[in-house]
C-alpha positions as CSV (number, residue, x, y, z in Angstrom):
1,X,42.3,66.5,55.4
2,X,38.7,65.5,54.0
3,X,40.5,64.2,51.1
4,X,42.8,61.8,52.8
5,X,39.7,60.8,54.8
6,X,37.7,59.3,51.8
7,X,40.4,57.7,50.5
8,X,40.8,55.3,53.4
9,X,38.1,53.2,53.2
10,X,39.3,52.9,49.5
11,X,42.4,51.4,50.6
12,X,40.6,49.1,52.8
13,X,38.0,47.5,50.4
14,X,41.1,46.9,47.9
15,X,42.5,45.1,50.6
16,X,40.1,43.1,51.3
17,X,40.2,41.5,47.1
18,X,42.9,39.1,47.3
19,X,41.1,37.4,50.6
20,X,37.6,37.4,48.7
21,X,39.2,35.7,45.7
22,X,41.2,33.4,47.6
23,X,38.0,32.3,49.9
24,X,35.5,32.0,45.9
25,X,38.8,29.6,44.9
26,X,38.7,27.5,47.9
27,X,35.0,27.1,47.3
28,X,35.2,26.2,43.7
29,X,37.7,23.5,44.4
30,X,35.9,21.8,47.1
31,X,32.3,22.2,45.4
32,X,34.6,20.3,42.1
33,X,36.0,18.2,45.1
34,X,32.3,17.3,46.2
35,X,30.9,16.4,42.5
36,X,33.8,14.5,41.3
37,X,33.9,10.5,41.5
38,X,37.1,8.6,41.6
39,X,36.8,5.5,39.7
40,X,38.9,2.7,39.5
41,X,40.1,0.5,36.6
42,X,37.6,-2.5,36.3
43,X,35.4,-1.2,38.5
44,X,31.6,-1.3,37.8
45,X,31.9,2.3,37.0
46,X,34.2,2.4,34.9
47,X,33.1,2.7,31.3
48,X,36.0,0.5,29.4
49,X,34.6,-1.9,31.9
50,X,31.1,-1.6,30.9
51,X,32.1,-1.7,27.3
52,X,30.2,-4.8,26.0
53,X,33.6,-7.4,24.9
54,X,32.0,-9.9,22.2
55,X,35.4,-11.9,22.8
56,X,34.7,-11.7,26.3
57,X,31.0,-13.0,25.8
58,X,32.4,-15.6,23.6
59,X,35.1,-17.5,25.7
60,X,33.0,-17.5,28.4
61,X,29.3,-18.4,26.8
62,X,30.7,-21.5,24.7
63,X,31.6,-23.6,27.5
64,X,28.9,-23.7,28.7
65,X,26.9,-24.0,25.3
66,X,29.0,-26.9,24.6
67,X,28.1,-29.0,27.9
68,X,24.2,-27.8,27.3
69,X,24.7,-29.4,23.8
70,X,26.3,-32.3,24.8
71,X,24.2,-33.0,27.6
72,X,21.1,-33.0,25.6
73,X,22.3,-34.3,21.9
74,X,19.8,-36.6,20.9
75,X,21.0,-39.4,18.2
76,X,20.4,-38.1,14.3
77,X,18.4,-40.9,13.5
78,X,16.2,-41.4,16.4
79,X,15.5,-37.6,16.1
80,X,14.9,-38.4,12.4
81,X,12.4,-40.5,13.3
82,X,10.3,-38.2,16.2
83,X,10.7,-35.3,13.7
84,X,8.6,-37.4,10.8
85,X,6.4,-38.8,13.5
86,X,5.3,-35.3,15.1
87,X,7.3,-32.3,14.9
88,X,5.4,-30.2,17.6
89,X,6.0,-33.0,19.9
90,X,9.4,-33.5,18.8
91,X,10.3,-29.9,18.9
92,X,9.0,-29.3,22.5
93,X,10.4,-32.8,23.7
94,X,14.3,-31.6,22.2
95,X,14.4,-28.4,20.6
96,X,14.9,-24.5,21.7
97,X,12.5,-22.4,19.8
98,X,13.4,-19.0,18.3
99,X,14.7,-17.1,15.1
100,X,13.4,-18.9,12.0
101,X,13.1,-22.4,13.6
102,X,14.0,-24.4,16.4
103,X,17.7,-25.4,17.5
104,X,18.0,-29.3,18.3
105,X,21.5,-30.6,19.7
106,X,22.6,-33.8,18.0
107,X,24.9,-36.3,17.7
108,X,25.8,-38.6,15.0
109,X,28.7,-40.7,13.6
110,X,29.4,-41.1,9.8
111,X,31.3,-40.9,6.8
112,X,32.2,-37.7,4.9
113,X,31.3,-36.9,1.9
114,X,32.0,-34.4,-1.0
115,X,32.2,-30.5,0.5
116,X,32.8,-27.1,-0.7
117,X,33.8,-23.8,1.5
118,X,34.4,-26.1,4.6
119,X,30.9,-27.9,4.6
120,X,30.9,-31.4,4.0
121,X,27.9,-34.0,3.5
122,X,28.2,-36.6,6.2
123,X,26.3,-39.8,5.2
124,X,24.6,-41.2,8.3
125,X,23.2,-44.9,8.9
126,X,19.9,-45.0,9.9
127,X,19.1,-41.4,8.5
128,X,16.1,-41.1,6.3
129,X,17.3,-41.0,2.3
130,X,15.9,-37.6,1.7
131,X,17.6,-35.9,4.5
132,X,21.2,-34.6,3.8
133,X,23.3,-34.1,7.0
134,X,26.1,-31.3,6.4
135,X,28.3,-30.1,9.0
136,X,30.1,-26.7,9.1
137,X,34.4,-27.1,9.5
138,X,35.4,-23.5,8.9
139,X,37.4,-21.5,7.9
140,X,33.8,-19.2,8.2
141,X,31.3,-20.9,10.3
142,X,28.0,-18.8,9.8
143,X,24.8,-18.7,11.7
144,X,23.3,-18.1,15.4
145,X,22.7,-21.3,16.0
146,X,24.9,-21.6,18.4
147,X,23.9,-18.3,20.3
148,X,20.4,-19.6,20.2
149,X,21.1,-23.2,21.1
150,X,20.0,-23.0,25.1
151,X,17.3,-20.6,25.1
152,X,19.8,-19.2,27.8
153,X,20.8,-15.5,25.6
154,X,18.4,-13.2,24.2
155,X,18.1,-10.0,22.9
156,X,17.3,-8.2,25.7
157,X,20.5,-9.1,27.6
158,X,22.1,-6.5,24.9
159,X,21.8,-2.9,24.5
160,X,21.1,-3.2,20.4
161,X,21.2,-5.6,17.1
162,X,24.4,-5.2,16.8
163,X,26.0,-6.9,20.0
164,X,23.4,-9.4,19.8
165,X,25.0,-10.1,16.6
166,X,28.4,-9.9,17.2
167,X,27.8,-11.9,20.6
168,X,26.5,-14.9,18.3
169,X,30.2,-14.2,15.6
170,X,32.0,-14.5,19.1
171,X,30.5,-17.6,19.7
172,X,31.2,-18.8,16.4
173,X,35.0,-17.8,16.8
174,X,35.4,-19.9,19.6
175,X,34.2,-23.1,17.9
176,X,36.9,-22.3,15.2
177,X,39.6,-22.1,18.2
178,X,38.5,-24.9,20.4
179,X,36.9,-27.5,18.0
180,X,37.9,-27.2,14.3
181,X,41.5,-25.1,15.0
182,X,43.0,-28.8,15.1
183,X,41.1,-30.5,12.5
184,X,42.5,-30.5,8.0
185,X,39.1,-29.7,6.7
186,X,40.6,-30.4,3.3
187,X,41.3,-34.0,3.4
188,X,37.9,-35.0,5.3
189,X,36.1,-37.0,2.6
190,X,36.5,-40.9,3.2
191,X,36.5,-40.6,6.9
192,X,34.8,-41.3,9.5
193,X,33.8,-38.4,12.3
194,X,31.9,-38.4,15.6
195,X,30.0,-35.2,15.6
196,X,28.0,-33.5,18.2
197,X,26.7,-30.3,17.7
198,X,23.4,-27.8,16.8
199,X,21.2,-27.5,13.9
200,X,18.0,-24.8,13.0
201,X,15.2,-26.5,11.9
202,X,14.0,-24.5,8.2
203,X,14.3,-27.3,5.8
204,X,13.4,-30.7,7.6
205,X,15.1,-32.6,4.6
206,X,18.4,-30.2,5.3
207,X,20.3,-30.2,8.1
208,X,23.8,-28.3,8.5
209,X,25.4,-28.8,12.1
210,X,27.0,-26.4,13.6
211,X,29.9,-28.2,15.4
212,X,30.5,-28.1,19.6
213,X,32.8,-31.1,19.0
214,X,34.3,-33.4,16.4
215,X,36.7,-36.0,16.3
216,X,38.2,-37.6,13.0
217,X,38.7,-41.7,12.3
């Protein structure tokens, strides 16, 4: 009789096991419930969507790079002249400062010269002798001066060197689509071209131009 005694509250407490397990899972899920965020495709947290897209950057900074240029493009020769006159006043009146010199937008028209690699001398009236005028027309188009060209991207709109970089490449892809893609950069020389388009300042006596757009006579 004592025997069976103790052993009943035994068989209640194993009893009880299955409900206190049930009742710790129930708990679990709802505290995993409770920390975990749903996110959507595209939304703002979605990583892939926060993902920094240099041909994103690209397609969409150009545009409006190329109507900055355009808007501003000063004639070669008449910023020739304002450069030889006074290059601090020159450079505040129609450049964008930064890098290893200032960007100027310009716009010229001429006839092209001899060129190698897709950069061709362009001879243009009006243009001071010493000065040679080149202009970049792919297949590579190098440089930030494009990127750098409206004082509108810096560095600290990226998260390192490297986007910063590869936002100025993306740039640089778009001109090949949008302005050059239609243009035979190997039968230039002897003809005439309308140029607009950005220069850095290094050598005052050598400017290549970075192309926003280019039309062939």
């Amino acid at each position: 009789m004592t025997l069976q005694a103790e052993r009943a509250p035994r068989g209640k407490s194993a009893s009880r096991a299955p409900l206190i397990g049930a009742v710790l899972v129930v708990a679990l899920v709802a505290a995993m419930a409770y920390d975990t965020r749903i996110v959507t495709i595209g939304s703002e947290h979605d990583i892939q969507a926060e993902a920094f897209s240099p041909a994103t950057f690209g397609a969409k900074a150009f545009p409006e790079i190329r109507a900055s240029v355009e808007q501003r493009a000063v004639d070669a020769s008449q910023l020739a002249g304002e450069l030889a006159a006074d290059k601090a006043a020159a450079t505040e009146k129609h450049g964008v400062s930064g890098g290893t010199g200032p960007v100027f937008p310009v716009t010229f028209t001429g006839t092209v010269g001899e060129g190698r690699s897709g950069i061709y001398k362009i001879d243009v009236p009006g243009m001071p002798a010493e000065t040679t005028v080149r202009v970049q027309t792919g297949p590579a188009v190098n440089g930030t001066d494009l990127r750098d060209a409206t004082g509108e991207i810096s560095f600290g709109q990226f998260k390192n060197q490297i986007e910063y970089q590869n936002a100025g490449a993306a740039i640089n892809d778009e001109v090949k689509k949008e302005v050059l893609a239609g243009i035979d950069n190997t039968a230039l020389t002897g003809k005439t071209v309308f140029v607009t388009g950005v220069f850095r300042l290094v050598n005052p006596k050598s400017w290549l131009v970075t192309p926003v757009g280019i039309s062939v006579q």
